[in-house]
Legacy VTK file of the C-alpha trace (Angstrom):
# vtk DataFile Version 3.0
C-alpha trace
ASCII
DATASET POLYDATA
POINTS 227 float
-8.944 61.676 46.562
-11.720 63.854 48.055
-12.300 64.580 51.468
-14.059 62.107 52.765
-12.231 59.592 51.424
-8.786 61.293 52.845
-10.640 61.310 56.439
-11.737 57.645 56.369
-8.109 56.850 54.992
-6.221 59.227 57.911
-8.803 57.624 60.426
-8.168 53.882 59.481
-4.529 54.830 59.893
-4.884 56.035 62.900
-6.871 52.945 64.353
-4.261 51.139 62.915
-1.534 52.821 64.793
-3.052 52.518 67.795
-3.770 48.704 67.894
0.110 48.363 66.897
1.473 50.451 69.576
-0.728 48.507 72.399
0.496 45.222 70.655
3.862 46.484 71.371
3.179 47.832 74.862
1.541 44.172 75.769
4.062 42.871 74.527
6.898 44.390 75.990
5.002 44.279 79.526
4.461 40.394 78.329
8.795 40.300 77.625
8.901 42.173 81.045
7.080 39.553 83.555
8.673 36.405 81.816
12.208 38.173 82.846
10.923 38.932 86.006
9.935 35.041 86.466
12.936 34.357 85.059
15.324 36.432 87.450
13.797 34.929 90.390
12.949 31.380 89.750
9.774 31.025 89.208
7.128 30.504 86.501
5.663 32.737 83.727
2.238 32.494 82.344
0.029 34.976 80.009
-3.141 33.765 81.222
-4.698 33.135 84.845
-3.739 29.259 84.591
-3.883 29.246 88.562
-7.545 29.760 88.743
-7.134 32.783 90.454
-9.684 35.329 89.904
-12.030 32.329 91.303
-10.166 33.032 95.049
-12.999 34.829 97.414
-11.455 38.396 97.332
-13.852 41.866 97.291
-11.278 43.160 94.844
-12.052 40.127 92.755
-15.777 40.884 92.544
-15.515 44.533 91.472
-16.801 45.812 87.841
-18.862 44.676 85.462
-15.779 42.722 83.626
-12.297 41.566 85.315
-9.532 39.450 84.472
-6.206 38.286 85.379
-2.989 37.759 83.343
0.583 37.792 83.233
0.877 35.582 86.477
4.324 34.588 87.374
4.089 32.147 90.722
6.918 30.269 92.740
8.751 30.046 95.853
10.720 33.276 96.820
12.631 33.421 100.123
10.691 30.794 101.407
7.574 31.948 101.164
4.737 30.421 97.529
3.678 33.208 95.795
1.521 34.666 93.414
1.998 37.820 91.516
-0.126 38.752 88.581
-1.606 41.612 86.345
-5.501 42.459 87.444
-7.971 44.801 85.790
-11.590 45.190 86.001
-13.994 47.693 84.287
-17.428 49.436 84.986
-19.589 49.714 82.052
-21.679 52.968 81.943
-24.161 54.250 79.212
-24.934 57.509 78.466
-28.123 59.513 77.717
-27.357 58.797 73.710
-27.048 55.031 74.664
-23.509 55.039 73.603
-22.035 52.550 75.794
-18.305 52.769 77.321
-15.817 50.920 79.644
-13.889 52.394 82.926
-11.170 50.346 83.929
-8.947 50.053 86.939
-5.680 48.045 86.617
-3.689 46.910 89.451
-0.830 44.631 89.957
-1.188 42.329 93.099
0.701 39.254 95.476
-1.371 36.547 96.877
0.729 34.189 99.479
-0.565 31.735 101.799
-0.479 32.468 105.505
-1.155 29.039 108.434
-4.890 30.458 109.627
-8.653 30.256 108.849
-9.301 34.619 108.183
-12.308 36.231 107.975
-12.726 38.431 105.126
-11.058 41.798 106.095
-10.076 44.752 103.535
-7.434 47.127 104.680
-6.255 50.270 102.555
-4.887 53.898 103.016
-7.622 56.541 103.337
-8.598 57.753 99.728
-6.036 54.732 98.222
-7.716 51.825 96.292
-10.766 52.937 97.707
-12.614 50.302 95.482
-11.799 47.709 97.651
-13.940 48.258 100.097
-16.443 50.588 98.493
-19.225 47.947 98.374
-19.332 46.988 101.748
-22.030 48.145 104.068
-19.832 47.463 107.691
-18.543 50.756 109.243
-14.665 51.405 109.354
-13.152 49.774 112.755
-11.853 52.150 114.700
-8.373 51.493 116.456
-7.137 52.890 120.460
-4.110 54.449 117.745
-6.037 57.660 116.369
-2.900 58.313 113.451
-3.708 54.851 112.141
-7.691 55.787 112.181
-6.602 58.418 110.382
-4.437 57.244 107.888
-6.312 53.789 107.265
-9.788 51.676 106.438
-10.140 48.863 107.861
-13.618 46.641 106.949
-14.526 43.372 108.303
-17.718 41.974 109.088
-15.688 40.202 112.223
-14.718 42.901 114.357
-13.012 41.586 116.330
-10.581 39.197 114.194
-10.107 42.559 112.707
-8.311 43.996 116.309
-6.848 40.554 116.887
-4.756 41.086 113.412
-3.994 44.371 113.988
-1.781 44.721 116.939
0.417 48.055 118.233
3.421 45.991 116.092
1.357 45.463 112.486
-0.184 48.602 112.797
3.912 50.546 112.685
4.224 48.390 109.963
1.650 49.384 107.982
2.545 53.036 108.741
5.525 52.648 107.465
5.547 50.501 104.491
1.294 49.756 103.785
0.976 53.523 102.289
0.781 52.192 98.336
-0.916 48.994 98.653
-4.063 47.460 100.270
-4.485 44.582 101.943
-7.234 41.870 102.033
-7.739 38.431 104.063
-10.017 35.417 102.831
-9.231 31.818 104.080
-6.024 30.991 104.043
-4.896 33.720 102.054
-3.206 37.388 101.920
-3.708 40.034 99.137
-1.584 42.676 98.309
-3.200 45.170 95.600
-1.431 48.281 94.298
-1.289 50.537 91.204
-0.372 49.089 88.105
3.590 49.008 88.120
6.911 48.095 85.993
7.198 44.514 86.014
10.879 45.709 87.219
8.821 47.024 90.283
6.804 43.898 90.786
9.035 42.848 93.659
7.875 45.931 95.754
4.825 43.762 95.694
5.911 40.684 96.348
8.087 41.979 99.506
5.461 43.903 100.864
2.491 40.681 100.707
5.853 38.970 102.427
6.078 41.891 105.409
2.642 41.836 105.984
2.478 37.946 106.670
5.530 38.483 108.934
3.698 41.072 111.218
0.604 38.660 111.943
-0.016 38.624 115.459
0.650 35.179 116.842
-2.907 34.953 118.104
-4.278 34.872 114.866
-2.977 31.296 114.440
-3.867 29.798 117.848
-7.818 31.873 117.523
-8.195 31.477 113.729
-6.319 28.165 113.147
-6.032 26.476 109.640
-8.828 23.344 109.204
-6.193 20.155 108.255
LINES 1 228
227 0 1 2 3 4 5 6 7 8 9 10 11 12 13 14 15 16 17 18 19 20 21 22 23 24 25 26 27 28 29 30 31 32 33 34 35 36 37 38 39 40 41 42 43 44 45 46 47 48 49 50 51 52 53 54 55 56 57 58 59 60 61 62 63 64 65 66 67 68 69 70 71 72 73 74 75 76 77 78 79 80 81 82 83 84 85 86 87 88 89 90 91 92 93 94 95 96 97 98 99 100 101 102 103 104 105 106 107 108 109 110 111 112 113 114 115 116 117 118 119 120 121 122 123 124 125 126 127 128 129 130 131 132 133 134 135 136 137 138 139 140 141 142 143 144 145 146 147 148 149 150 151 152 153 154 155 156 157 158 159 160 161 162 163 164 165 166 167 168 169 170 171 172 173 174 175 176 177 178 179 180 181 182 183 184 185 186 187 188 189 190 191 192 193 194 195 196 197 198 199 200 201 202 203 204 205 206 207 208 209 210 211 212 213 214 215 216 217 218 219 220 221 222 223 224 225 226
């Protein structure tokens, strides 16, 4: 066997390795969610059979590619839920015109919440600064100058923006709103953060669960759902 054969061979085993190990890893991750599902009562799916990527969130417009998948959705403690796998990728090209893909994974909660919200993005200064990133509005600045400080907060409605964010959500989100960020659209909550065990998954689901327990009761008599 020359050479050139023996580096073709040792490559081709080597692609072959790879796409077996991320087989496994999918599927384990796939074993992982359906447990997850399982352990609290709700439903597993591999795909996005919820339609959700089509829900009018920033984070859902990023990239140049994005999907959803392993969605598990339910009732937990009261409170319909969504909880999913989300990745999205930015295509570059470089001066060869070799062609590659940058992606960003992240495992997010959607859950419902009784008001009509403006858009609003809320993160952690320097955390899932993507988010936000394409939006041309200034960061809201906050009477509390540790929150300004520690946190982003977008909206092209101002002032929905400070009716959200009272003295009460903003100790929350000091305390607990350090790993994720936070989004509004509609009738509807996002919780983003890094991509995570499906045994950690919960973390994300009780934090999207917090957050909708801080809102300000203003925000339902000034914002209130249509219906």
């Amino acid at each position: 066997m020359g050479p050139v054969v023996l580096i073709l061979v040792v490559g081709v085993a080597l692609m072959g390795g790879i796409v077996y190990l991320s087989y496994v890893a999918k599927k384990k991750r796939r074993m992982g969610f359906a447990t997850m599902a399982q352990q609290l009562g709700m439903s597993y799916s591999e795909e996005d059979v919820l339609g959700l990527l089509g829900q009018p969130f920033l984070l859902f417009s990023k990239g140049d590619g994005r999907g959803i998948e392993n969605v598990i959705w339910g009732t937990w403690q009261g409170l319909e839920v969504s909880a999913f796998d989300y990745w999205y990728y930015d295509e570059s090209t470089d001066g060869k015109g070799n062609r590659s893909k940058t992606y960003y994974r992240f495992d997010c909660a959607i859950v419902p919440v009784e008001a009509a919200c403006p858009p609003l993005q809320l993160e952690r200064e320097n955390i899932l600064s993507k988010i936000a990133g394409a939006l041309s509005f200034h960061d809201i600045q906050f009477e509390d100058e540790a929150f300004n400080k520690a946190f982003n907060v977008r909206s092209p409605e101002p002032k929905f923006a400070n009716d959200m964010i009272d003295a009460r959500m903003m100790n929350w989100l000091m305390l607990h709103g350090e790993p994720f960020g936070f989004e509004t659209a509609g009738n509807r909550v996002l919780v983003a953060g890094k991509k995570c065990e499906p045994t950690e998954l919960l973390q994300v689901i009780g934090t999207a669960k917090g957050f909708v327990e801080q809102i300000p009761r203003v925000v339902y008599s000034l914002y209130p759902a249509s219906g």
